[in-house]
mmCIF file of the N, C-alpha and C atoms, coordinates in Angstrom:
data_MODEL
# 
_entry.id   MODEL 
# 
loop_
_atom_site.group_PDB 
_atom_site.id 
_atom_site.type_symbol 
_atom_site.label_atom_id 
_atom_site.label_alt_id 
_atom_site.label_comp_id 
_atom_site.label_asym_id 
_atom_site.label_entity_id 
_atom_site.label_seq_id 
_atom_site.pdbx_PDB_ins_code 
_atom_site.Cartn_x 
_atom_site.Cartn_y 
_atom_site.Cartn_z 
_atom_site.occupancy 
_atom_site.B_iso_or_equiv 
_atom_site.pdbx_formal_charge 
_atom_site.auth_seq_id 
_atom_site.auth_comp_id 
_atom_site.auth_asym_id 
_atom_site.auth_atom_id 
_atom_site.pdbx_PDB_model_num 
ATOM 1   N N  . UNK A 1 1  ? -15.353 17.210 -10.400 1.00 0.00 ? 1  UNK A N  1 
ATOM 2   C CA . UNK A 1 1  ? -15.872 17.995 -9.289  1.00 0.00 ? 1  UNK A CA 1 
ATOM 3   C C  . UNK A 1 1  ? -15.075 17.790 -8.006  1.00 0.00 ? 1  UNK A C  1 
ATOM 4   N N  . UNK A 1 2  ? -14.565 16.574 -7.616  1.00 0.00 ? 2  UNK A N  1 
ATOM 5   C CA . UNK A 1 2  ? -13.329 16.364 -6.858  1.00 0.00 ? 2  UNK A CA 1 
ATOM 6   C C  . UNK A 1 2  ? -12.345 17.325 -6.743  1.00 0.00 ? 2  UNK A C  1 
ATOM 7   N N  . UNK A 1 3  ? -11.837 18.091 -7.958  1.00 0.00 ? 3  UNK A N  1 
ATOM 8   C CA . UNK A 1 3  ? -10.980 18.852 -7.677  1.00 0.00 ? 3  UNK A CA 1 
ATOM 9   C C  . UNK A 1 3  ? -11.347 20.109 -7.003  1.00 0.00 ? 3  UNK A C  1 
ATOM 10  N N  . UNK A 1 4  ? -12.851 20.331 -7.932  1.00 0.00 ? 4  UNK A N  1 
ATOM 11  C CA . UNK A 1 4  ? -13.324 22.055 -7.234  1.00 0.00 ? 4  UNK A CA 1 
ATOM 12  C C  . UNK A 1 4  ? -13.368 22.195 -5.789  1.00 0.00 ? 4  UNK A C  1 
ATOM 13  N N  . UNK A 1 5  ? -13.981 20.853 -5.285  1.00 0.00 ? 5  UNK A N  1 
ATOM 14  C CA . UNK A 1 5  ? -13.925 20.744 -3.768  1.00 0.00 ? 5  UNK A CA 1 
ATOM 15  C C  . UNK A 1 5  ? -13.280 20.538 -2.979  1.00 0.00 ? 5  UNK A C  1 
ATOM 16  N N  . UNK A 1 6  ? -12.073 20.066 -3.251  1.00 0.00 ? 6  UNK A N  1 
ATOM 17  C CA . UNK A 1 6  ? -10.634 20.025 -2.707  1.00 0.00 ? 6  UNK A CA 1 
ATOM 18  C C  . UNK A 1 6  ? -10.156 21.633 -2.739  1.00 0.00 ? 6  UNK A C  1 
ATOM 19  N N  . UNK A 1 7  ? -10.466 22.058 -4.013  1.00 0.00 ? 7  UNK A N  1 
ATOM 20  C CA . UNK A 1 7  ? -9.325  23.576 -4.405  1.00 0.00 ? 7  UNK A CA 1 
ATOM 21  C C  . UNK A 1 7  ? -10.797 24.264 -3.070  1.00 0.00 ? 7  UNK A C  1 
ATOM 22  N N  . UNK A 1 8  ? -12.006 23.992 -3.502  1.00 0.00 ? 8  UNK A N  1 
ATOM 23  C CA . UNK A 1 8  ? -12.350 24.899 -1.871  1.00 0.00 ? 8  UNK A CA 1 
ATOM 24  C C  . UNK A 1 8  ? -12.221 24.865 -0.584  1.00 0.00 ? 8  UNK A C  1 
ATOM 25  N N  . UNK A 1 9  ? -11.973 23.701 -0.534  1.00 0.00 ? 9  UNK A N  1 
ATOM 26  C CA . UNK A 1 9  ? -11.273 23.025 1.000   1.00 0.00 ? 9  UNK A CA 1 
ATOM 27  C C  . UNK A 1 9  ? -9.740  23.643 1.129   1.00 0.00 ? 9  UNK A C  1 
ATOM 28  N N  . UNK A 1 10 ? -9.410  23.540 0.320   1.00 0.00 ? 10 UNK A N  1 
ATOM 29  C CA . UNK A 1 10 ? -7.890  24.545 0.699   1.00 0.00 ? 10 UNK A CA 1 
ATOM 30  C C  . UNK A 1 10 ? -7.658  26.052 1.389   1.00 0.00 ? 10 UNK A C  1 
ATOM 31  N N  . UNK A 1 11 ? -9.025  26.441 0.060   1.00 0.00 ? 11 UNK A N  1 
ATOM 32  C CA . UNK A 1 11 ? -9.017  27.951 0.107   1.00 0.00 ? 11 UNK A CA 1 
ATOM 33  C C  . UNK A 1 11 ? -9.940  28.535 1.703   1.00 0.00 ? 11 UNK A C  1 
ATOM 34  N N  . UNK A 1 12 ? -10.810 27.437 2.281   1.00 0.00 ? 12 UNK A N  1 
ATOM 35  C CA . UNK A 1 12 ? -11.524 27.428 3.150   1.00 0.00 ? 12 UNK A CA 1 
ATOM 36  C C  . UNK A 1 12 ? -9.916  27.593 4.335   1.00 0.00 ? 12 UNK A C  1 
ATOM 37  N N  . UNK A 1 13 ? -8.809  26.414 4.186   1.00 0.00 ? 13 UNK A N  1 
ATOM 38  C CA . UNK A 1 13 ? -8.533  26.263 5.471   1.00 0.00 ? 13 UNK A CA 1 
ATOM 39  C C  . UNK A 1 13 ? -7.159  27.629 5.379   1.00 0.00 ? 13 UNK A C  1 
ATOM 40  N N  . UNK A 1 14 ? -7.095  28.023 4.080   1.00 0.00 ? 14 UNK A N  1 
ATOM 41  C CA . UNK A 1 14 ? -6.168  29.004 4.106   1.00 0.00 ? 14 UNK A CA 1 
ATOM 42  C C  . UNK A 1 14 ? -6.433  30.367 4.495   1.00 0.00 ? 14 UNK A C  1 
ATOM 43  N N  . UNK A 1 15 ? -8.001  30.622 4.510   1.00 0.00 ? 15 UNK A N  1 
ATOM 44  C CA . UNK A 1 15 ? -8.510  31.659 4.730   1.00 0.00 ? 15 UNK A CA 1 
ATOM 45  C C  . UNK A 1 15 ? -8.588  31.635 6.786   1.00 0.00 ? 15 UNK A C  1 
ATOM 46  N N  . UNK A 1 16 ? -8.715  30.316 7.020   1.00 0.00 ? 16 UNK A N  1 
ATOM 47  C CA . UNK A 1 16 ? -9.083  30.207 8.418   1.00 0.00 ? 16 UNK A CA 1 
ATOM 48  C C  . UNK A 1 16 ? -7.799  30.503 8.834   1.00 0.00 ? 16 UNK A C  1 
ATOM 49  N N  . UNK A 1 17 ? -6.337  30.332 8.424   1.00 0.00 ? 17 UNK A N  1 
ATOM 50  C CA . UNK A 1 17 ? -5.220  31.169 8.670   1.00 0.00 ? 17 UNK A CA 1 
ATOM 51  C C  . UNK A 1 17 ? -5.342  32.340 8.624   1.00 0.00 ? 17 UNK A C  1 
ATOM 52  N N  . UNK A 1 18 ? -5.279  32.372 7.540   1.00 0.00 ? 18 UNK A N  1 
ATOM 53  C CA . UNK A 1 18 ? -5.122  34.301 7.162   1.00 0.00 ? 18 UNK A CA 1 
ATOM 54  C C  . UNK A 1 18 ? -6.385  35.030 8.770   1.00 0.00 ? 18 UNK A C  1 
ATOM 55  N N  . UNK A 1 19 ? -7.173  34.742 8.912   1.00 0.00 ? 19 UNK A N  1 
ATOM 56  C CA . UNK A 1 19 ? -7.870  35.099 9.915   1.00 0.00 ? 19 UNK A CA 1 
ATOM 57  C C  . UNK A 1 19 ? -7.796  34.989 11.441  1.00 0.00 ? 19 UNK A C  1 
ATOM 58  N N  . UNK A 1 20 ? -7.360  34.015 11.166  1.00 0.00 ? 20 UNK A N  1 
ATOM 59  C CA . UNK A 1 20 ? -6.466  33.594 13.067  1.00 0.00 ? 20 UNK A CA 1 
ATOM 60  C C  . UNK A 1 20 ? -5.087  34.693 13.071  1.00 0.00 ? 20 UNK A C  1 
ATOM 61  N N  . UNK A 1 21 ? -4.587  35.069 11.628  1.00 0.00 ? 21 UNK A N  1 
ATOM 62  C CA . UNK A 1 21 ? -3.196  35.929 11.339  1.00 0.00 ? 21 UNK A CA 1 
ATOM 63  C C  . UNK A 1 21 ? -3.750  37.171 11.875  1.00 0.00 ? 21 UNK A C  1 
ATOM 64  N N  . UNK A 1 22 ? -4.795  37.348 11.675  1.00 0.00 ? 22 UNK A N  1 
ATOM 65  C CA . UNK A 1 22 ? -5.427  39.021 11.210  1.00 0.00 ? 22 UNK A CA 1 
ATOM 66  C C  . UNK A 1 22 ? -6.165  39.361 12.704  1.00 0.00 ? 22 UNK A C  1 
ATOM 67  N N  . UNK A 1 23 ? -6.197  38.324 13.563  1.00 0.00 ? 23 UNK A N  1 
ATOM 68  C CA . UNK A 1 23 ? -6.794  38.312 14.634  1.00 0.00 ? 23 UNK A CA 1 
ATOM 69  C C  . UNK A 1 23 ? -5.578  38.781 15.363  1.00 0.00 ? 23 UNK A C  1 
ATOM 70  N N  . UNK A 1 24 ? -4.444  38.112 15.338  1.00 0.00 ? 24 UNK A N  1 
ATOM 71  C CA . UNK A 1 24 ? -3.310  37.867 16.604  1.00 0.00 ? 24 UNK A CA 1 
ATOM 72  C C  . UNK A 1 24 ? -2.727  39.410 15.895  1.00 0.00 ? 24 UNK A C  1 
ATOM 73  N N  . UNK A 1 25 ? -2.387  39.989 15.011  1.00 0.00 ? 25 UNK A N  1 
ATOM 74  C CA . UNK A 1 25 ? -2.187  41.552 14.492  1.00 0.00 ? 25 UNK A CA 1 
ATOM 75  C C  . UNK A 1 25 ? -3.090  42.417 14.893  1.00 0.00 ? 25 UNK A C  1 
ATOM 76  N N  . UNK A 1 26 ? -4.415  41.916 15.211  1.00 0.00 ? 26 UNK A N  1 
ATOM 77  C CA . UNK A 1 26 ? -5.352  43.112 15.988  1.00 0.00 ? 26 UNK A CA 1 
ATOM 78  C C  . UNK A 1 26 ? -5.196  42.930 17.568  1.00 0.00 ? 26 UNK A C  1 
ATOM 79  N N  . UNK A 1 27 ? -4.930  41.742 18.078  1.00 0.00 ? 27 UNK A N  1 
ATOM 80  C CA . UNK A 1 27 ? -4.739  42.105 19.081  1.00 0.00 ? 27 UNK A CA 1 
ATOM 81  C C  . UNK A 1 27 ? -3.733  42.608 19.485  1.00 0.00 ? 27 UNK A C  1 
ATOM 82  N N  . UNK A 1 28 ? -2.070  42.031 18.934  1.00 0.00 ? 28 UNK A N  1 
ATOM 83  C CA . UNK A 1 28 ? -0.629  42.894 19.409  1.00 0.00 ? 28 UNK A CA 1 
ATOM 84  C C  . UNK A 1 28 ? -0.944  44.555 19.093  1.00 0.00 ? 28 UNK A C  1 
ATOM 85  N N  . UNK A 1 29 ? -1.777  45.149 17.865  1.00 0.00 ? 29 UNK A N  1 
ATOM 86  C CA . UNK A 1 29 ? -1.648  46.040 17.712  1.00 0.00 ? 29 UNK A CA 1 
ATOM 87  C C  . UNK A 1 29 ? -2.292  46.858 19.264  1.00 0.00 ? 29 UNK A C  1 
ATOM 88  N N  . UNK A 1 30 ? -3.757  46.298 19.766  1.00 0.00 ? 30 UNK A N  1 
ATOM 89  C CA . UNK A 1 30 ? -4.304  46.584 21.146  1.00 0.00 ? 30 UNK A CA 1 
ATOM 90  C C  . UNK A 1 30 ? -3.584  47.053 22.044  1.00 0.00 ? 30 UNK A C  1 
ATOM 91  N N  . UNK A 1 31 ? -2.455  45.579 21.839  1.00 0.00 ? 31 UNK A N  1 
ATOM 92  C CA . UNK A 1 31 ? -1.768  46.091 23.381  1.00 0.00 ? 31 UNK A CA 1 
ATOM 93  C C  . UNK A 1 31 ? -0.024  47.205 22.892  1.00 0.00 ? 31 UNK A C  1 
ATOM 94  N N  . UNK A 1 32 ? 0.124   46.868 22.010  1.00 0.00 ? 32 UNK A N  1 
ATOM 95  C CA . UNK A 1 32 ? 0.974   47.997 21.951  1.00 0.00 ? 32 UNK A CA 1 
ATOM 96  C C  . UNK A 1 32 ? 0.170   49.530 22.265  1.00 0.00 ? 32 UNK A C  1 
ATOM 97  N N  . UNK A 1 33 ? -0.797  49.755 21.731  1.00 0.00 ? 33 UNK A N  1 
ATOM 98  C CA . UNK A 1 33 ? -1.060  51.070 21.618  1.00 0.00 ? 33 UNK A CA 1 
ATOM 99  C C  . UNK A 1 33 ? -1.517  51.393 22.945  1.00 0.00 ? 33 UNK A C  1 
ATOM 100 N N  . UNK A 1 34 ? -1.747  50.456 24.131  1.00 0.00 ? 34 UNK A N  1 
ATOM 101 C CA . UNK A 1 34 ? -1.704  50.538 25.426  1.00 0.00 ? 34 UNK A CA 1 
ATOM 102 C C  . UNK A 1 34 ? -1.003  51.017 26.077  1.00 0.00 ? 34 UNK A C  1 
ATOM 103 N N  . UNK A 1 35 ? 0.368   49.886 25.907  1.00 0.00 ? 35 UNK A N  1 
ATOM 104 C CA . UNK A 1 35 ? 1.621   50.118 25.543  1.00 0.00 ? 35 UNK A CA 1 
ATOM 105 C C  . UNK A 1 35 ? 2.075   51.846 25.702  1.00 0.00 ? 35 UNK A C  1 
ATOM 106 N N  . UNK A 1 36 ? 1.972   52.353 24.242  1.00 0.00 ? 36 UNK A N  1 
ATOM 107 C CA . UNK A 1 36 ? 2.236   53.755 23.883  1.00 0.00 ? 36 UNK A CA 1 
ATOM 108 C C  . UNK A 1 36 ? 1.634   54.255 25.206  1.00 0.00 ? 36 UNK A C  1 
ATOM 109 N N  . UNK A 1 37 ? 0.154   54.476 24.910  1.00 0.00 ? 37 UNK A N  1 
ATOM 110 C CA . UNK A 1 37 ? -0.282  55.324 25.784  1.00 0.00 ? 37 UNK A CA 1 
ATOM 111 C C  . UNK A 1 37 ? 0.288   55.430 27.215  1.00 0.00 ? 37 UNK A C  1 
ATOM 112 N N  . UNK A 1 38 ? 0.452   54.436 27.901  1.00 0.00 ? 38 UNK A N  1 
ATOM 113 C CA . UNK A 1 38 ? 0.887   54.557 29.008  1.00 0.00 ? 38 UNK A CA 1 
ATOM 114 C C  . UNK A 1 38 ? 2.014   54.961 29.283  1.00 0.00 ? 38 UNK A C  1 
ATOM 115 N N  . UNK A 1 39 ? 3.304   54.838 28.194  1.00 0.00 ? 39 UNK A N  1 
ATOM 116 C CA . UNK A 1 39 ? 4.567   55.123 28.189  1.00 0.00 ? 39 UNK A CA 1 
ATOM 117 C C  . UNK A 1 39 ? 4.578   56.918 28.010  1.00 0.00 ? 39 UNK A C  1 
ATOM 118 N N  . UNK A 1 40 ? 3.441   56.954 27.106  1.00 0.00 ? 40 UNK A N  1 
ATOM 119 C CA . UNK A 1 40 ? 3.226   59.087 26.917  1.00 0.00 ? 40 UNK A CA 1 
ATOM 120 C C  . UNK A 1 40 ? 2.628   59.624 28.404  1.00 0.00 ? 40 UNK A C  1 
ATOM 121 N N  . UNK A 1 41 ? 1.927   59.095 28.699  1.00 0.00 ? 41 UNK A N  1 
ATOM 122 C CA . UNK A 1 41 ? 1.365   59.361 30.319  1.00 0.00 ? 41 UNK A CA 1 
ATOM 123 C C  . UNK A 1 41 ? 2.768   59.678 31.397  1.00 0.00 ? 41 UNK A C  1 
ATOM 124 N N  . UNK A 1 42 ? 3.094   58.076 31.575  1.00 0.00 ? 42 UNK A N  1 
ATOM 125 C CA . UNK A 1 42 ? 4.479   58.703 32.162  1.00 0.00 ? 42 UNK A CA 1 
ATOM 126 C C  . UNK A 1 42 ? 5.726   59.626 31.722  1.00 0.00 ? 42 UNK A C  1 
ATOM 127 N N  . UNK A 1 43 ? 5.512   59.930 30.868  1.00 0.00 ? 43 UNK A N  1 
ATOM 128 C CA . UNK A 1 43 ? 6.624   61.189 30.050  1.00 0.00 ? 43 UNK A CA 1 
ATOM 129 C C  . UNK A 1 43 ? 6.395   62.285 30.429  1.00 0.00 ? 43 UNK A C  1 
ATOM 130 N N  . UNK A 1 44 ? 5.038   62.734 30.199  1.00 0.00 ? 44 UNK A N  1 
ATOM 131 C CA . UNK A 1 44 ? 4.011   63.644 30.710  1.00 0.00 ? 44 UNK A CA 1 
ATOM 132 C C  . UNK A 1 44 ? 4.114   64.096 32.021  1.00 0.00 ? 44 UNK A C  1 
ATOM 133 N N  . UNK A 1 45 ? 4.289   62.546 32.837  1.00 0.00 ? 45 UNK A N  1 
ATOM 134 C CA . UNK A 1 45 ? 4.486   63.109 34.535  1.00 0.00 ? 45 UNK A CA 1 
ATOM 135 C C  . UNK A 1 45 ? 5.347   63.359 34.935  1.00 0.00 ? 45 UNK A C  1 
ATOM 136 N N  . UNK A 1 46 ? 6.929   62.572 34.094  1.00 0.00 ? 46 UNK A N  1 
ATOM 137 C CA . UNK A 1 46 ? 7.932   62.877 34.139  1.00 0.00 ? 46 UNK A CA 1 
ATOM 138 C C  . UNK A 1 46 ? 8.341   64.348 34.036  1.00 0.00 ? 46 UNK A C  1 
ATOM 139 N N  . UNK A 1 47 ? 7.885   64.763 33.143  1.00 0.00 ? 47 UNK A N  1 
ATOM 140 C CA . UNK A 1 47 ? 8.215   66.282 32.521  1.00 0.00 ? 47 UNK A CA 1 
ATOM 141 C C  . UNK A 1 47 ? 7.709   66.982 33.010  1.00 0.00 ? 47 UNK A C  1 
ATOM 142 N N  . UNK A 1 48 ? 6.454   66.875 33.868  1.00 0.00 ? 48 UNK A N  1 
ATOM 143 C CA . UNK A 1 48 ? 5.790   67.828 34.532  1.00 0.00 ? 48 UNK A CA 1 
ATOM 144 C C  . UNK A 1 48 ? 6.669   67.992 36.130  1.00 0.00 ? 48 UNK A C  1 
ATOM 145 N N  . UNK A 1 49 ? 7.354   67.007 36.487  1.00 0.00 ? 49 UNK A N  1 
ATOM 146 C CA . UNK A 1 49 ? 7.888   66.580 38.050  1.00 0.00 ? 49 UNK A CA 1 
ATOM 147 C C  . UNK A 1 49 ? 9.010   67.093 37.964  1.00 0.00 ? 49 UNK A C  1 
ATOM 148 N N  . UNK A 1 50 ? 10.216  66.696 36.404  1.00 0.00 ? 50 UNK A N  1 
ATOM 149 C CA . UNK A 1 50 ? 11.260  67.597 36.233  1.00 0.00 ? 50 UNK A CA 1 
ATOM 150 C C  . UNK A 1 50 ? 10.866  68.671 36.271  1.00 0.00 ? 50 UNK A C  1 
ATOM 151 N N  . UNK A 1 51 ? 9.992   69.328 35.903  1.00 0.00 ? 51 UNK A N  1 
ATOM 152 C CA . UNK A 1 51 ? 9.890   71.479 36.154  1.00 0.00 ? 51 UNK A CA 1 
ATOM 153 C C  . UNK A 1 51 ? 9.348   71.273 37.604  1.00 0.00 ? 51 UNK A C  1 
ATOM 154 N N  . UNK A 1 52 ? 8.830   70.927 38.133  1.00 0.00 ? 52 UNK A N  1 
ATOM 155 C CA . UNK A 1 52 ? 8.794   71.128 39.175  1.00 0.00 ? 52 UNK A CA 1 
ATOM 156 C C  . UNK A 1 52 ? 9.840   71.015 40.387  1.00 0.00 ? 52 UNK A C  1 
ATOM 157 N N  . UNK A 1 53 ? 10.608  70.023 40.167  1.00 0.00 ? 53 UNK A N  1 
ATOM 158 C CA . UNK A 1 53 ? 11.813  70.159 40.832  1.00 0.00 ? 53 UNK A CA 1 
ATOM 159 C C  . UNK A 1 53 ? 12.597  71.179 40.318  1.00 0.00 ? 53 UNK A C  1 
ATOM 160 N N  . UNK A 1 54 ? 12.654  71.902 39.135  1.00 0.00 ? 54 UNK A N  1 
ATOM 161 C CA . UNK A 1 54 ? 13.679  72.253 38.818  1.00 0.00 ? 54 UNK A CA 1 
ATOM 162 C C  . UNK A 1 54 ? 12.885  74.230 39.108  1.00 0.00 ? 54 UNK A C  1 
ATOM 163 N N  . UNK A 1 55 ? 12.202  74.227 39.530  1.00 0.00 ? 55 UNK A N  1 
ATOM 164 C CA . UNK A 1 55 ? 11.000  75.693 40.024  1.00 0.00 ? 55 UNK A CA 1 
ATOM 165 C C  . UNK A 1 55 ? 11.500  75.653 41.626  1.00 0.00 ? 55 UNK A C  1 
ATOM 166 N N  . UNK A 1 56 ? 11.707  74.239 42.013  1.00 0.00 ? 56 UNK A N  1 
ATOM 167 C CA . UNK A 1 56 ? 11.153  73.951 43.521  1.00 0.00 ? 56 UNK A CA 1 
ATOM 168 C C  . UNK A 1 56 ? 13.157  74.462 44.158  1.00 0.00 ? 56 UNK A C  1 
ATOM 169 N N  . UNK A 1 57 ? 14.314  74.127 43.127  1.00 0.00 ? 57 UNK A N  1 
ATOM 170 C CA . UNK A 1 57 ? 15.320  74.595 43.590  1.00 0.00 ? 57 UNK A CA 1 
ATOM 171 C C  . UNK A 1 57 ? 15.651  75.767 43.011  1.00 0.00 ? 57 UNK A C  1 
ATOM 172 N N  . UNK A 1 58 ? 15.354  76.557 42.021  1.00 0.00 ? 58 UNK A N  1 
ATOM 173 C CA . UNK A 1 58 ? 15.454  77.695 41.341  1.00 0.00 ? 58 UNK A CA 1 
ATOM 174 C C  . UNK A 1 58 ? 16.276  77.409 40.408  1.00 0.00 ? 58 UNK A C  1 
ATOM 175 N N  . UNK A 1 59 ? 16.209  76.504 40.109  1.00 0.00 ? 59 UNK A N  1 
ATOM 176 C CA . UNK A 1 59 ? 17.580  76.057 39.057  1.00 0.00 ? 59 UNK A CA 1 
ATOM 177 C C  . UNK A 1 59 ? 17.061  76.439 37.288  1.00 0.00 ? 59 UNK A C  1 
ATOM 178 N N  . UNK A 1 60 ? 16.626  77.139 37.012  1.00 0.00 ? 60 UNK A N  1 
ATOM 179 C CA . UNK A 1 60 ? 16.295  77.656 35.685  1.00 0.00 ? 60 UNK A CA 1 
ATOM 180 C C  . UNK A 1 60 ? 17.136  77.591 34.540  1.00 0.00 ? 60 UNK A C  1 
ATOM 181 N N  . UNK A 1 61 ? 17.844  76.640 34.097  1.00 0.00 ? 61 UNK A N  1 
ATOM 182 C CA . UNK A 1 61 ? 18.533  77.103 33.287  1.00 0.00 ? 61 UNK A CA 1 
ATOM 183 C C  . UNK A 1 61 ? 18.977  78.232 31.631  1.00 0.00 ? 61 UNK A C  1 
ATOM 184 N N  . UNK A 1 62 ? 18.055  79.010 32.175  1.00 0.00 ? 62 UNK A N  1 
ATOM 185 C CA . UNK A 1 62 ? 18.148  80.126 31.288  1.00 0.00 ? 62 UNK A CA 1 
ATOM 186 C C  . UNK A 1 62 ? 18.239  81.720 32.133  1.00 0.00 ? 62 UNK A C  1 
ATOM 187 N N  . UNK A 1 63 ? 18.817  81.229 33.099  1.00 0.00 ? 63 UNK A N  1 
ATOM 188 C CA . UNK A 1 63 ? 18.761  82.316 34.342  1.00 0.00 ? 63 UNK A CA 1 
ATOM 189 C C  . UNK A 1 63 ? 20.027  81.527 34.942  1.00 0.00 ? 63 UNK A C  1 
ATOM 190 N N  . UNK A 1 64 ? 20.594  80.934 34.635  1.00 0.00 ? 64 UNK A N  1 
ATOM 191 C CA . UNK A 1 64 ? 21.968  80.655 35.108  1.00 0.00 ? 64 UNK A CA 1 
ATOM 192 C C  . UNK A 1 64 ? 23.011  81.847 34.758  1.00 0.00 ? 64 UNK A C  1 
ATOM 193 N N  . UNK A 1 65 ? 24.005  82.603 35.393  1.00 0.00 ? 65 UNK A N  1 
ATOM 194 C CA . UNK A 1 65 ? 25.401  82.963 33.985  1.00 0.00 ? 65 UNK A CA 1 
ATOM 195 C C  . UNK A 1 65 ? 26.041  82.441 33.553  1.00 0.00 ? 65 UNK A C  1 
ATOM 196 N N  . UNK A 1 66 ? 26.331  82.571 32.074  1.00 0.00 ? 66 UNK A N  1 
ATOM 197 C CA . UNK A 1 66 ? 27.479  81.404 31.444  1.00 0.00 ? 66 UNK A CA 1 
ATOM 198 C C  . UNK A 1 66 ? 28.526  81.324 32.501  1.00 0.00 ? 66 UNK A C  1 
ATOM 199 N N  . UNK A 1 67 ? 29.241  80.060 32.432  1.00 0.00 ? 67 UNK A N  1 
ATOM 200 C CA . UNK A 1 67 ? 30.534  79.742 33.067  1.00 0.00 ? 67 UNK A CA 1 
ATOM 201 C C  . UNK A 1 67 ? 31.405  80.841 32.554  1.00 0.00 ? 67 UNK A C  1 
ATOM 202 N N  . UNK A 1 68 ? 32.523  80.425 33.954  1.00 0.00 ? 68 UNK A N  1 
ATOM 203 C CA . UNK A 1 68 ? 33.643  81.541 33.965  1.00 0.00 ? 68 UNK A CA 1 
ATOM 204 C C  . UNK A 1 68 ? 34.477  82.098 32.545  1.00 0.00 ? 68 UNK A C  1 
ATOM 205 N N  . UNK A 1 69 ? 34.824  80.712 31.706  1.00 0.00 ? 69 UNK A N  1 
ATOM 206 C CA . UNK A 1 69 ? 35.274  80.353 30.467  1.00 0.00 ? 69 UNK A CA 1 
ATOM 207 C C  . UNK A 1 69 ? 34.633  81.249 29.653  1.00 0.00 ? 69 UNK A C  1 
ATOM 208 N N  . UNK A 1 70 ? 33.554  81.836 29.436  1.00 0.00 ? 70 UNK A N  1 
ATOM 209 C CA . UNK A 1 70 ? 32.949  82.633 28.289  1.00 0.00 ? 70 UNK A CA 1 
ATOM 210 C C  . UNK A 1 70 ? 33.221  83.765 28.507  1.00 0.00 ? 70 UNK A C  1 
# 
């Protein structure tokens, strides 16, 4: 019976890994997806501020004429 309780004492302290593992992966996953979000937010404002500058000088580039070369 020595052994069964040893082999559960193992499996006890291997599981208390695997769970401290599964903890620190839920939290990096938290803050990455923070992370994301905030990085799409500023893209968002970015892209919204580029058309606006680019409305605010008339610079359209599909209303340009090709260069002289064409």
């Amino acid at each position: 019976m020595a052994i069964d309780e040893q082999r559960l004492t193992e499996l006890e302290v291997r599981l208390a890994f695997i769970d401290d593992a599964v903890q620190a992966l839920i939290a990096a996953d938290a803050g990455q997806s923070m992370r994301i979000a905030t990085l799409e937010r500023m893209v968002r404002d970015l892209r919204s501020e580029l058309a606006s500058v680019r409305t605010g000088q008339g610079n359209d580039p599909h209303s340009e004429p090709p260069p002289p070369h064409y």
